[in-house]
C-alpha positions as CSV (number, residue, x, y, z in Angstrom):
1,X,-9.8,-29.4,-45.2
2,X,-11.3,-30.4,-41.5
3,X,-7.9,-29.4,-40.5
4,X,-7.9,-26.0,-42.2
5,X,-11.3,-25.2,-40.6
6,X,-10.5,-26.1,-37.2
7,X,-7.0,-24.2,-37.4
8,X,-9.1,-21.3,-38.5
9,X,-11.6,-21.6,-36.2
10,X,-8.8,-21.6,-33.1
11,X,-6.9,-18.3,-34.6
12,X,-10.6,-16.4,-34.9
13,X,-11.4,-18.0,-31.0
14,X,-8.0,-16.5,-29.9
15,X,-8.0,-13.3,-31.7
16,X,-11.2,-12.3,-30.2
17,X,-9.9,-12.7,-26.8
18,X,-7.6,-10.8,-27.3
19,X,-9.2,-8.1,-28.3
20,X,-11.7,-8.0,-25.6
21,X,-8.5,-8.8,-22.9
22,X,-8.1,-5.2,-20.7
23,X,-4.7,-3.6,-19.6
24,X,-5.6,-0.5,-18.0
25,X,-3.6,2.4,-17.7
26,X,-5.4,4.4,-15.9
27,X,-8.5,4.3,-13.2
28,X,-8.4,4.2,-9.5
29,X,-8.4,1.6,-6.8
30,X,-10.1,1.4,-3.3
31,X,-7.6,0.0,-0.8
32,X,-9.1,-1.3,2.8
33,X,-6.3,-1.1,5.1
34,X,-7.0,-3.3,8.3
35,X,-5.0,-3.3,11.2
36,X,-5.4,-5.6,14.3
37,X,-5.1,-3.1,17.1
38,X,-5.0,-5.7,20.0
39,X,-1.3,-7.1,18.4
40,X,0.0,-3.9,17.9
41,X,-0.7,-2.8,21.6
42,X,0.4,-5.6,22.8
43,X,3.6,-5.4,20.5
44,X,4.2,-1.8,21.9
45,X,3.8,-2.6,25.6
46,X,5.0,-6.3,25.3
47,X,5.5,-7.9,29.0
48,X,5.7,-4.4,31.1
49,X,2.4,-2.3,32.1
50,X,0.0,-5.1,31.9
51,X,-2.7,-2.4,33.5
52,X,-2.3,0.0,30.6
53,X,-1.8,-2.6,28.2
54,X,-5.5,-3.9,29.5
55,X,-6.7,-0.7,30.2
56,X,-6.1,0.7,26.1
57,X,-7.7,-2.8,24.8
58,X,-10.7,-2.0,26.6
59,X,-10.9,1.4,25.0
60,X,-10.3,0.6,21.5
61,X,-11.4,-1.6,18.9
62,X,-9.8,-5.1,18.4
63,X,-9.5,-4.3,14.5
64,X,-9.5,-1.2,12.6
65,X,-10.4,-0.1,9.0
66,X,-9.9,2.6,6.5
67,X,-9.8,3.4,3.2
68,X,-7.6,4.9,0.3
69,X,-7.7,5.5,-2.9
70,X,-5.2,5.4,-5.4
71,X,-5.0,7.0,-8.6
72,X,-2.5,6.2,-11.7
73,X,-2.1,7.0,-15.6
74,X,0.9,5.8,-17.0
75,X,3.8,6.3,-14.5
76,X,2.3,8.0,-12.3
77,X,0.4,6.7,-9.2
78,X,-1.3,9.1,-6.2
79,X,-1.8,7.5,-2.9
80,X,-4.0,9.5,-0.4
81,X,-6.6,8.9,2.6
82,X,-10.1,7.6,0.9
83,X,-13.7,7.8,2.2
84,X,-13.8,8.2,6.3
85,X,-16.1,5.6,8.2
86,X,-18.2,7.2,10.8
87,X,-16.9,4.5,13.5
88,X,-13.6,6.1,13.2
89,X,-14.2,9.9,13.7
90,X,-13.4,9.1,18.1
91,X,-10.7,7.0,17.6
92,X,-6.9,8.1,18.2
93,X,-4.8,7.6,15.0
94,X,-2.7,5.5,13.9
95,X,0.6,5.8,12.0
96,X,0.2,6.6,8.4
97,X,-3.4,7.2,8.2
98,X,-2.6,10.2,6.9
99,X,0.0,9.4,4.5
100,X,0.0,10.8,0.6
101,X,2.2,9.1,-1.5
102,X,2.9,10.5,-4.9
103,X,5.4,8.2,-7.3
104,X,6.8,8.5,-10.3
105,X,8.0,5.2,-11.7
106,X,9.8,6.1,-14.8
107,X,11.9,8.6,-12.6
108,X,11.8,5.7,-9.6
109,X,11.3,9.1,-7.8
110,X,8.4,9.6,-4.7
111,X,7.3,12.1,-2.2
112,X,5.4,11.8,0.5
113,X,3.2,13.9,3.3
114,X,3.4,11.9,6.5
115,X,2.0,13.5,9.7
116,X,4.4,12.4,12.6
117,X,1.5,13.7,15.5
118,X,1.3,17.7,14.7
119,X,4.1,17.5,12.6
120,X,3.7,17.5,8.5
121,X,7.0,16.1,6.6
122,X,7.7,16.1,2.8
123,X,9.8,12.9,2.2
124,X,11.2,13.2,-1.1
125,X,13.8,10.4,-2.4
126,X,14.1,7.6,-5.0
127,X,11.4,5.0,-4.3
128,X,12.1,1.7,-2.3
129,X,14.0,-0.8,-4.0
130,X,12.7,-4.1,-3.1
131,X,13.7,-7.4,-3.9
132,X,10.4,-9.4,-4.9
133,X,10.6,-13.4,-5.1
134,X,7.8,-14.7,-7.3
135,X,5.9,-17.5,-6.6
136,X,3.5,-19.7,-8.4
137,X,0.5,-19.2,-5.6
138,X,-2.5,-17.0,-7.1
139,X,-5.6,-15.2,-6.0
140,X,-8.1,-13.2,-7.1
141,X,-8.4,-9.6,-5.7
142,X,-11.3,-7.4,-6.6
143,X,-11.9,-9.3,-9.3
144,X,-8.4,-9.8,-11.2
145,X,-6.5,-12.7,-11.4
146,X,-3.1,-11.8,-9.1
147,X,0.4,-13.5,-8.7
148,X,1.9,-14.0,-5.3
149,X,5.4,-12.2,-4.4
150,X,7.5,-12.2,-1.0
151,X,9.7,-9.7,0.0
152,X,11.6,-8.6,3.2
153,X,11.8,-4.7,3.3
154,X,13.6,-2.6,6.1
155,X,15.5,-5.4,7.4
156,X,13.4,-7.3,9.0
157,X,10.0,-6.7,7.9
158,X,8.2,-9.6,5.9
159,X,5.8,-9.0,3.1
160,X,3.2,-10.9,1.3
161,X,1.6,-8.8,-2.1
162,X,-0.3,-10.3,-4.8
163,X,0.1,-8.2,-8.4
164,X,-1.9,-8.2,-11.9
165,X,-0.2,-7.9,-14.6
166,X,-3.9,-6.8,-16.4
167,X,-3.4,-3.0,-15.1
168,X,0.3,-2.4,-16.6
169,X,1.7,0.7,-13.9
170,X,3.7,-1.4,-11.6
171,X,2.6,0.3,-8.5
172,X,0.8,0.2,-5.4
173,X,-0.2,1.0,-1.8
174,X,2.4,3.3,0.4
175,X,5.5,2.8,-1.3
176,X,4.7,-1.1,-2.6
177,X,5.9,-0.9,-5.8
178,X,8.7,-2.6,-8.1
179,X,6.5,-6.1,-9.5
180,X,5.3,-6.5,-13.6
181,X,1.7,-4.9,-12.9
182,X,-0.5,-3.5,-10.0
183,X,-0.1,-4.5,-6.7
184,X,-3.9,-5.2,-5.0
185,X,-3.2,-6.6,-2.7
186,X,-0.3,-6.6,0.6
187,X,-0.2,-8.1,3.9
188,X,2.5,-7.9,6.6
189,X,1.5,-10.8,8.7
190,X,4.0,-9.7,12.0
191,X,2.6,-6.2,11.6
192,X,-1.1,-6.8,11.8
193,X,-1.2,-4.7,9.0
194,X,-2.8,-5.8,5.4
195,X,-4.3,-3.4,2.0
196,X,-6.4,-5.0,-0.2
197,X,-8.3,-3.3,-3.4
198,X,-12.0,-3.3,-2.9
199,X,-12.5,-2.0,-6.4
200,X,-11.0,-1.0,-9.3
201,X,-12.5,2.0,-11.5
202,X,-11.9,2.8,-15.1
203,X,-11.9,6.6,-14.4
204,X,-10.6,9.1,-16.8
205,X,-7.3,10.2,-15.1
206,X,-6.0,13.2,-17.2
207,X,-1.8,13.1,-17.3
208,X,-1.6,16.2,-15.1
209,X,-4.1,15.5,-12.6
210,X,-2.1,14.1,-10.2
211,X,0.0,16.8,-8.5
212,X,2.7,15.9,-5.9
213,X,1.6,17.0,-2.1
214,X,3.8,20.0,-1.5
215,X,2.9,21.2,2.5
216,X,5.7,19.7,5.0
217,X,9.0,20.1,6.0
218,X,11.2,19.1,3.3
219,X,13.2,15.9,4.3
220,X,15.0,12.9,2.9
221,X,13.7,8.7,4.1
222,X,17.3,8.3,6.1
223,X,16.9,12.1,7.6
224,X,13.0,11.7,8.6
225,X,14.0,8.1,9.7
226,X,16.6,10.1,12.4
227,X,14.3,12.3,13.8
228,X,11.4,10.5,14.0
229,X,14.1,7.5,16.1
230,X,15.3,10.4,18.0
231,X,12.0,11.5,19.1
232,X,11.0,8.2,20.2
233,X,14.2,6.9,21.7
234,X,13.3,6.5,24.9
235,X,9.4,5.7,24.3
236,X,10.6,1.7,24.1
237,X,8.3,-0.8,22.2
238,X,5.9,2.1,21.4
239,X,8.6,3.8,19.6
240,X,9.7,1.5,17.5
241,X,6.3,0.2,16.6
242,X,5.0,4.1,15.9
243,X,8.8,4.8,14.0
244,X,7.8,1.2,11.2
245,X,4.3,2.5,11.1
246,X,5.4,5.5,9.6
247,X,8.3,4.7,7.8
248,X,6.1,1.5,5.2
């Protein structure tokens, strides 16, 4: 009979857990996006014009911060630029501060506004497919428990992003997507670049709220990848750093 009660006791324990367990489906997320400026400067100019090279640390910020928010309900996920900080109204901007990312995961189809200087482009394609390696390393990001995944994405860039598997749309930041659950959390340690949520938000996100961005000139990822190269051929280091900035 003890062994009855206690059986009991464990199944009423465990059913009220699960009861009370969340899987969201909806809300939105605060991403802070932090990029060390110093490393990226010193990546563009590498060994050549020191002077300049000195000259644009002293006139900018060693690190930078913004914000974005994105939005999701089912399949759907809307990435776009978040509250503005008053520190950053002066400061020149950086690649893909601008960006709007719009994804649909069931169609694994995304588009994307991306300002390229005075230029607007609508990237439309099938989303990234990334090869994620799980690992058994976990953390806690704005206040869910998140698993650890590694990727390399175009060909040489390394990525670290920590998921939850407690918010079920398998998105994320940019185009981070592709892991069992919300990504919170990504770093690119050779890019000085990370986006970590600051909070999650149970907000009522009707199905057709989120609307694709639709100003830009229409191009495909491997066709805005060409001009954008072609622009910046011969602007060296700078080039190629400005050309992955936009192209995450």
């Amino acid at each position: 009979m003890k062994s009855i009660v206690i059986c009991l006791l464990a199944f009423v324990c465990s059913s009220v857990q699960a009861q009370h367990t969340t899987f969201l489906q909806q809300g939105r997320i605060e991403f802070e996006k932090k990029q060390n400026v110093h490393a990226r400067i010193d990546e563009m100019y590498g060994d050549d014009n020191a002077s300049w090279k000195d000259l644009e640390k002293k006139m900018t910020p060693k690190f930078s911060t913004s914000y974005f928010d994105l939005q999701f309900t089912g399949n759907i996920t809307s990435y776009k630029p978040g509250r503005e900080l008053q520190e950053n109204v002066n400061v020149r901007e950086s690649p893909a501060e601008a960006n709007e990312v719009y994804t649909d995961l069931q169609k694994k189809e995304s588009i994307s506004q991306k300002k390229v200087f005075e230029q607007l482009y609508l990237q439309q394609d099938s989303i990234r497919r990334i090869r994620w390696k799980l690992t058994d390393e976990t953390r806690k990001i704005a206040g869910f428990d998140c698993r650890r995944a590694n990727a390399i994405i175009m060909d040489s860039i390394y990525v670290v992003a920590f998921y939850t598997d407690a918010i079920v749309t398998p998105g994320g930041p940019e185009s981070f997507t592709g892991l069992p659950g919300m990504i919170l959390g990504v770093a690119l340690p050779h890019e000085h670049i990370t986006w970590f949520a600051t909070k999650v938000l149970v907000d009522d996100v009707q199905p057709g709220a989120l609307k694709p961005p639709a100003r830009g000139k229409k191009v495909t990822t491997a066709a805005l990848n060409e001009t954008i190269s072609k622009t910046l051929d011969k602007w060296g280091n700078y080039g190629k750093a400005y050309l992955k900035g936009i192209m995450l």
